[in-house]
C-alpha positions, 0 to 999 in steps of 0.5 A: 148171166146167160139169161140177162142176154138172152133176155135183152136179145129178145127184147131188142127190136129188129133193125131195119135199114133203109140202105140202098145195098148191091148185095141186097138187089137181086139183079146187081148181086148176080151180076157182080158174081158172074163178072168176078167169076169170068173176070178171074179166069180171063185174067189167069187164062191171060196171064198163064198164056202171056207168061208161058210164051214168053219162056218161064218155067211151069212153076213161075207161070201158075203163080203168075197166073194165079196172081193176074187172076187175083188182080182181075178179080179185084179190079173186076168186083170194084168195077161192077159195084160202081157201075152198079151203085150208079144203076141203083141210084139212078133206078130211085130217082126214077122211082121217086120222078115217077112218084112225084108225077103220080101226086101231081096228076091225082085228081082234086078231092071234092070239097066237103062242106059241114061234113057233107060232100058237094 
């Protein structure tokens, strides 16, 4: 049984996608860690900060902190992606404008009459 699927496993081709992914582009994917990561601890900073000054107890202000970070995190990592995808999108159609400009400035081809150039 065991080999039947290591043999179909080793004849399955690899898949390979064409799908534009921010986890997949080096800048974006960087991008997104670093604004989830200061988004989190600027949403627990605040949050501990604005509770503690308004007179709840240690215990109440930590788990209100750590839930304001959660949220910023979220809201954070939602953001970047769509700022990203839009980035992304707008990096191939620059990317296929410039491509479509290249095809059309190439030069002729010279004419080939009976298999001899002119």
């Amino acid at each position: 049984m065991a080999d039947k699927k290591k043999a179909a496993t080793e004849e399955a081709e690899p898949v390979t996608t064409d799908v534009l992914r921010v986890a997949g582009h080096p800048r974006a994917a960087g991008s997104v860690r670093t604004i989830k990561g200061w988004a989190g601890l600027a949403g627990f900073v605040v949050t501990f900060w604005l509770s503690w000054n308004a007179g709840s107890p240690f215990y109440w202000t930590s788990l209100r902190a750590v839930v304001g970070g959660i949220v910023c995190y979220l809201v954070a990592w939602a953001c970047a992606l769509t700022v990203w995808r839009n980035i992304l999108l707008a990096e191939v159609e620059a990317a296929r404008v410039k491509k479509l400009e290249e095809i059309e400035n190439e030069p002729d081809p010279p004419a080939v009459a009976d298999g001899v150039a002119a």
